[in-house]
C-alpha positions in Angstrom: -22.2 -13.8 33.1 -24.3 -14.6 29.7 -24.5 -10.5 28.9 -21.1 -9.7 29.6 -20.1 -12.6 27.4 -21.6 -11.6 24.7 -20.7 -7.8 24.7 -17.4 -9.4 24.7 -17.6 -11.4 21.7 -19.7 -8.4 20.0 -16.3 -6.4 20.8 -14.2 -9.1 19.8 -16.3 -9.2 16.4 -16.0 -5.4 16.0 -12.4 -5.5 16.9 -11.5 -7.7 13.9 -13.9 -6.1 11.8 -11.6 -2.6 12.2 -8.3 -4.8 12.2 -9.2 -6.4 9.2 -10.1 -3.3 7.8 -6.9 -1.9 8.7 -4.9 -4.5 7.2 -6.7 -4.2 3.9 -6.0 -0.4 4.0 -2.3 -0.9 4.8 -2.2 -3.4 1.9 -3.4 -1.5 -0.3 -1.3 1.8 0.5 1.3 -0.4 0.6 0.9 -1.6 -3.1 -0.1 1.6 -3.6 3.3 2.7 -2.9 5.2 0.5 -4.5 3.6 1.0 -7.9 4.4 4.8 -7.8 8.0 3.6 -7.1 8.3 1.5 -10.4 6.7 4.4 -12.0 9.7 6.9 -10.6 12.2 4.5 -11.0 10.8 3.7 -14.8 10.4 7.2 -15.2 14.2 8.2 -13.8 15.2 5.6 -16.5 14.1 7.1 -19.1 14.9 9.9 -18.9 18.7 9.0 -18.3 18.2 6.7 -21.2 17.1 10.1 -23.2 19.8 11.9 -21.3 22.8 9.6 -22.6 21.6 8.9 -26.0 21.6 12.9 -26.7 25.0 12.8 -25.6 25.8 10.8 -27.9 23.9 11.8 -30.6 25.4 15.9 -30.1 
């Protein structure tokens, strides 16, 4: 009983070791992400920003 116990919490352990891994991976590709879309969106901006003021300016 003792040996199969503790190859299950050994598992367990190793388990939440590559879940928690995981997790931080998925946050980070996640912020990851989301900071290239403020940089498109920022991005699109300006350039309709450039786009409408040379429409005005011609």
């Amino acid at each position: 009983m003792a040996p199969s116990l503790c190859l299950y919490v050994h598992w367990l352990q190793s388990y939440n070791e590559k879940t928690s891994v995981f997790k931080t991976s998925l946050k980070v590709s996640l912020k990851v992400i989301c900071a290239r879309a403020l940089i498109t969106i920022q991005q699109s901006n300006t350039s309709i920003k450039r786009h409408s003021f040379s429409i005005i300016t011609s």
